[in-house]
C-alpha positions in Angstrom: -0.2 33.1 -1.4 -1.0 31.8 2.1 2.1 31.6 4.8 2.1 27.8 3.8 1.7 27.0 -0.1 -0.8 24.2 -1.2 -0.2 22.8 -4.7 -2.9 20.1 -6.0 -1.8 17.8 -9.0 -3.9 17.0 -11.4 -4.1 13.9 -13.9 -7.4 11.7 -15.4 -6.9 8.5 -13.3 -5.2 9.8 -10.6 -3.1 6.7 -9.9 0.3 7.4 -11.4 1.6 10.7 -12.6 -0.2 12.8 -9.8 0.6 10.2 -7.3 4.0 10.1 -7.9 4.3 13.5 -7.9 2.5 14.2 -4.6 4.5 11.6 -3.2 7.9 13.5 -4.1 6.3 16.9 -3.0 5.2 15.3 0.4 8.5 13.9 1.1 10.8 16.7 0.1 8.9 19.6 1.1 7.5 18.1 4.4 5.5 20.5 5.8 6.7 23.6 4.1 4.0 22.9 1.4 0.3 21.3 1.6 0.0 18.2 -1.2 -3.5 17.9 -2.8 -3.7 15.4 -5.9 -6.9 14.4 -7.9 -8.0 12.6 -11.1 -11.2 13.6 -13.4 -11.6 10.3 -13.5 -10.0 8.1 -11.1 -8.9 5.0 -11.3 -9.7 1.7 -8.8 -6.4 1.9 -7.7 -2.8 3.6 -8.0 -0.6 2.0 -10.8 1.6 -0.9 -9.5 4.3 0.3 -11.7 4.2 3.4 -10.0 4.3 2.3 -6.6 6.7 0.1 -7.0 9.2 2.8 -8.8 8.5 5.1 -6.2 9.2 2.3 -3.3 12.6 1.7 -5.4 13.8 5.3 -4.3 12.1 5.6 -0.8 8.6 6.7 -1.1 5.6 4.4 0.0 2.3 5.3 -2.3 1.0 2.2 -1.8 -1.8 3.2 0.8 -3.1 6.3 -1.3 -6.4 6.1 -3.2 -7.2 7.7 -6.4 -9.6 10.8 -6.0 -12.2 12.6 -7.6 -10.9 16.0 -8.3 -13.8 18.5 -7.0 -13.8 22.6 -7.2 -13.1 22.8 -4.0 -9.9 20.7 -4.2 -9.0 23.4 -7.0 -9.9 26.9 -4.7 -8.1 25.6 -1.7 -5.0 25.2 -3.8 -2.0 27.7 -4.9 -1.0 26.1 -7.8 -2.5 23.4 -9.5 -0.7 21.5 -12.3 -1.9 19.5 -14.6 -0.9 16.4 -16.4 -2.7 15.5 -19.2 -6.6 16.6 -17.5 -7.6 18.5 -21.0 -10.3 21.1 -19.6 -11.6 19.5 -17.1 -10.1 21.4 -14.2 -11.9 24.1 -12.9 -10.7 27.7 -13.4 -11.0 30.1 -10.4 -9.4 33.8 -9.9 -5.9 33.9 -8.1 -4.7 30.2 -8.8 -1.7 29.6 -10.9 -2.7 26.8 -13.6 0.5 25.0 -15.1 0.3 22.0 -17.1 3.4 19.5 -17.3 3.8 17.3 -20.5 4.7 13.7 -19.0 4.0 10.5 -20.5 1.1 8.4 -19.0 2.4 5.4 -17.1 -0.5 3.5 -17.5 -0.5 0.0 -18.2 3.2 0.1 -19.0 6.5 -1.8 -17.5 8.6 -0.5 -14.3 11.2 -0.1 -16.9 8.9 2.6 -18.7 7.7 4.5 -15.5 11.7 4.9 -13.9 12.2 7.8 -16.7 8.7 9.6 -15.9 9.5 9.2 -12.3 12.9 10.9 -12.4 11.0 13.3 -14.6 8.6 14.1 -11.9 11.2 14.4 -9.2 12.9 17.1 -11.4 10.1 18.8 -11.8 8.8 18.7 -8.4 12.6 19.9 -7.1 12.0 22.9 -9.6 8.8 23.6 -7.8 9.4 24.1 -4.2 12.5 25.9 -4.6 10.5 28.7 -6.8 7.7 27.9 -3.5 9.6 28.6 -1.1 12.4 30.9 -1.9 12.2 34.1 -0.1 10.3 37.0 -2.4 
């Protein structure tokens, strides 16, 4: 791994999940780790739902854009993880693939999205302290 870690997330719209999750990594690893996130087929725009559960605990997401995930996205990354992509990320030599299971936000109720949020957050705690613990 490079000096400074680079994790891309990975999701088919990339306006929820992925969002929400680069939003937590941004904010809680700050610049101890480099946030990439994509969609294999991105939506218009991120999920209301989502921006407005992440805004309830801090996080603006409201000015990011949904983005076509590209190989090179995938190469310049440490770690990618996926969340619900199927096979459409590409596979390259000496990145670390992991896939979480989360429910898919879209077109549901703030109410639904809190839980997959909180989920997210645990998850993305999980993964800068294995990041950036000494070896």
């Amino acid at each position: 791994m490079t000096t400074v870690p680079s994790v891309l997330f990975v999701c088919v719209h990339n306006a929820g999940r992925s969002q929400m999750a680069a939003g937590f990594l941004s904010r809680l690893a700050g610049d101890r780790i480099t946030v990439r996130s994509a969609g294999s087929a991105p939506a218009e725009e991120v999920n209301p739902a989502a921006v407005a559960a992440m805004a309830e605990v801090g996080i603006d997401i409201s000015g990011e854009n949904p983005k076509i995930l590209t190989a090179d996205a995938v190469q310049a990354s440490d770690v990618v993880i996926t969340m619900g992509c199927g096979d459409t990320c590409p596979v390259f030599p000496g990145t670390s693939y992991r896939d979480w299971v989360l429910d898919d936000p879209a077109g549901r109720g703030i109410d639904a999205v809190r839980p997959i949020r909180d989920e997210i957050r645990a998850k993305v705690e999980a993964l800068i302290a294995e990041l950036t613990s000494p070896a």
